[in-house]
Structures are given as C-alpha cells and as structure tokens.
C-alpha positions as CSV (number, residue, x, y, z in Angstrom):
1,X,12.9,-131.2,31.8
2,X,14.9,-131.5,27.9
3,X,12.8,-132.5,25.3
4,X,9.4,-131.7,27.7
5,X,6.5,-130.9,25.2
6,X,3.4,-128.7,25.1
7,X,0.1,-128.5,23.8
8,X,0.3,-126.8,20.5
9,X,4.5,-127.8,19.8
10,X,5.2,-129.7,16.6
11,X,6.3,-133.1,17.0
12,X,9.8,-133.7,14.9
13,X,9.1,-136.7,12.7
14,X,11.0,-139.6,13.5
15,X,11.3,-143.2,12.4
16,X,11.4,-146.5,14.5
17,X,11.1,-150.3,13.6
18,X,7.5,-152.1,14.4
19,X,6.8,-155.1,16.5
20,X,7.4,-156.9,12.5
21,X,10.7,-154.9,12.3
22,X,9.1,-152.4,9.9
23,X,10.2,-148.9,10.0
24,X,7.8,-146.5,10.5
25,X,7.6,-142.7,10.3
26,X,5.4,-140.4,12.4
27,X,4.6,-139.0,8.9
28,X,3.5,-141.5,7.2
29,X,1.4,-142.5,10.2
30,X,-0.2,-139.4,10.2
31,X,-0.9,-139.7,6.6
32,X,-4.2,-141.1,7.5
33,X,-5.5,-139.1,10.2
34,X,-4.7,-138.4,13.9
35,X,-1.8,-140.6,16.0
36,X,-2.0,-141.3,19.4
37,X,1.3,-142.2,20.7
38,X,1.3,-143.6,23.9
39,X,4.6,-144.3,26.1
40,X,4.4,-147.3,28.2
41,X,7.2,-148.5,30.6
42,X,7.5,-152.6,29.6
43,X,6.1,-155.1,27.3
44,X,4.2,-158.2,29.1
45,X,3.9,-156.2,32.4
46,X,0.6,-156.3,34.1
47,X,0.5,-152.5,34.0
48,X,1.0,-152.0,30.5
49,X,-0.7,-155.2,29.4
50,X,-3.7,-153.4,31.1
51,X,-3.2,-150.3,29.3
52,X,-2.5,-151.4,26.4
53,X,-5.4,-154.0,25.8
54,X,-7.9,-150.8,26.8
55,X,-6.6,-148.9,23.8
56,X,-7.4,-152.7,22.0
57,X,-10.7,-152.7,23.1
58,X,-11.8,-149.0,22.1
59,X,-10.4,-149.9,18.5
60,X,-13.7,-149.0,16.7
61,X,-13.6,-145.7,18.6
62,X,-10.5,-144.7,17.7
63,X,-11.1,-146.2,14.0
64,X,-14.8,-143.6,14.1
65,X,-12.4,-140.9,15.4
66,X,-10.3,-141.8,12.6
67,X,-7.6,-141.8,14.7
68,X,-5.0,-144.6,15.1
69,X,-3.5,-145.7,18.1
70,X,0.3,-146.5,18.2
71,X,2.3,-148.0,21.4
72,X,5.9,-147.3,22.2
73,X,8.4,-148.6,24.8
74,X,11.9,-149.2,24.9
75,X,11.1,-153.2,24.4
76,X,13.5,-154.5,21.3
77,X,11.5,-156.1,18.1
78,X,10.9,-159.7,18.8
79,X,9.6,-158.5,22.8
80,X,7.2,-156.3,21.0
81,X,6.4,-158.9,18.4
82,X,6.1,-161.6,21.4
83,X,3.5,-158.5,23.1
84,X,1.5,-158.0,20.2
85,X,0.9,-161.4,19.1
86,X,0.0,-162.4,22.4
87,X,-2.9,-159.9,22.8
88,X,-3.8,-159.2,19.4
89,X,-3.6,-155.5,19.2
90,X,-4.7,-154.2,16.0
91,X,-2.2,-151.1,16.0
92,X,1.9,-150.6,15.9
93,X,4.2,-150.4,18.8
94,X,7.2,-148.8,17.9
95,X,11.0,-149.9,19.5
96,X,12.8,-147.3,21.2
97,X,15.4,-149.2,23.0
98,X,17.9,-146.2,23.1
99,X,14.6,-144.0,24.5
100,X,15.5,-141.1,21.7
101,X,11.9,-140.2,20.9
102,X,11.3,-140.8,24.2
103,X,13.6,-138.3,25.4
104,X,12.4,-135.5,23.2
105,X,9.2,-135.9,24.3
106,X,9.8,-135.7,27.8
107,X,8.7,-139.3,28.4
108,X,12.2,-140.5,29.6
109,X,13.6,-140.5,33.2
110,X,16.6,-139.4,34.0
111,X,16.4,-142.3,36.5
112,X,15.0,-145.2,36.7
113,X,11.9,-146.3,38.8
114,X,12.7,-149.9,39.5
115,X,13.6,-151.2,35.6
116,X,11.5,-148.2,34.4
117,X,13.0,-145.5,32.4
118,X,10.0,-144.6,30.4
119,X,7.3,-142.2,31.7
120,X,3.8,-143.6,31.1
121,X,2.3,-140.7,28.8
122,X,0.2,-140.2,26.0
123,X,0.3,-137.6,23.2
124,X,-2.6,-137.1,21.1
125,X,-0.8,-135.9,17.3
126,X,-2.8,-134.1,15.3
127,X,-1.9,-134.9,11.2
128,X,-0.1,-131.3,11.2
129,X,2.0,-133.0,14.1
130,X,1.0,-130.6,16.5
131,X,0.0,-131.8,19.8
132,X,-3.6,-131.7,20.6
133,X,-3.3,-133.3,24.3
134,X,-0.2,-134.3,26.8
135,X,-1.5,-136.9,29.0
136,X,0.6,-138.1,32.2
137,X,-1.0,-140.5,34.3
138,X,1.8,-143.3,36.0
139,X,-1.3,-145.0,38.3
140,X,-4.7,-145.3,36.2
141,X,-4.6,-147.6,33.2
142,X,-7.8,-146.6,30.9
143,X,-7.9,-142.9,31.9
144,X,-5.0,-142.4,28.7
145,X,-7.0,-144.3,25.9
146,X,-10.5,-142.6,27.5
147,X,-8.9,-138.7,27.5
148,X,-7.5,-139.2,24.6
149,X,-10.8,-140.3,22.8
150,X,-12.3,-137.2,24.8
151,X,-9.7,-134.8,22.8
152,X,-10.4,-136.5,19.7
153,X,-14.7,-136.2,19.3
154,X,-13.7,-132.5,20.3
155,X,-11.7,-132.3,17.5
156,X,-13.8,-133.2,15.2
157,X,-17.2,-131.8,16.7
C-alpha cells in the first residue's frame, strides 16, 4: 500500500489547521513529549464519537505518560470545532480534508467504505518521530487509546 508505515520509520513532519483553525506541526507537537495520532473516519459519528471520548476519558493517563493525544480526520475546521466543543476533548484534531497525511501513512483508502475514506488507525510517535506502535483496529473503539497507553508505560518503564 503507498505511504504504508512501520514500526521504527520516521514520520515526515507535516502541518495541518486545528479544530480553532490553528496550524499545527507534528514538531512542535512533539516538542513536549510523545504524540499519538489517531485516524478516525468522521466527526459526530457514533463510532468515532465513541473512540474519541475513550481517548477523553484516559486524559490523565496519557498526561502521566506524558504523552498527548491528537485526533485527525478529513472533517473541515468548523466540523471539527462543532466535534470538539460538543464533547469537550482536551487534545487537537487536526483537518485533513485532502487526506495527504493520511495517505502517507497508509490510513487512506483507495476506496471508499460507504462515505469513509480514512482507515481507523492509531500511530504512537515517539519525539524523534519514529513510530513506536501501528495500531489498526476498524471494529473495537477503546482497544486504540488502551494499546497505545500499553506502548507508552513500556516506553518509559
């Protein structure tokens, strides 16, 4: 698959606009410790609402990990503004309408799955940008926030 990624690869640094419209670098992210960047198909669906509000909810985990969590979906700005004001969540999410970083990450289809075209899949960044974890799970909701908290305690055990 073009732009599928590893364990161990370097993430290129890119920069996408926040839920506020606020562009934001993977670097400067980084700056202050680990990034998990998790791909979810839609704003305000029920699947990604789900997800989404799990990584919420294990906020003080990630914060004692000292690792920030950062959501990204092909949603434009005011969508993801409309999403995180609605749930409260603490952390970015990043626009990718055009699916760019997506694609060079491997979480765009070629194809859509009903209105779909991003892959539901978590990368866990260490600050070198190297990826620590790949996780791909289309069906269970919590099992990308819980993994990547997992990868994270080993990290730093």
């Amino acid at each position: 698959m073009a732009g599928s990624v590893a364990v161990g690869d370097v993430v290129e640094d890119f920069e996408l606009l926040d839920e506020t419209g606020t562009p934001r670098k993977l670097g400067d992210l980084l700056a202050d410790g680990p990034v998990v960047l998790f791909f979810y198909p839609a704003a305000l669906t029920s699947g990604c609402t789900l997800e989404s509000c799990h990584f919420r909810d294990l906020a003080d985990d990630f914060a004692k990990a000292g690792a920030c969590p950062v959501g990204i979906s092909r949603d434009v700005v005011p969508r993801q503004k409309r999403f995180a004001d609605t749930y409260d969540f603490g952390f970015p999410l990043l626009s990718d309408p055009d699916g760019v970083v997506a694609r060079s990450l491997g979480a765009r289809r070629s194809y859509a799955v009903g209105p779909f075209l991003t892959r539901r899949m978590t990368f866990v960044i260490d600050v070198d940008r190297r990826i620590l974890e790949v996780i791909h799970d289309e069906a269970n909701m919590n099992i990308h926030a819980d993994r990547a908290l997992e990868v994270l305690r080993a990290r730093s055990a």
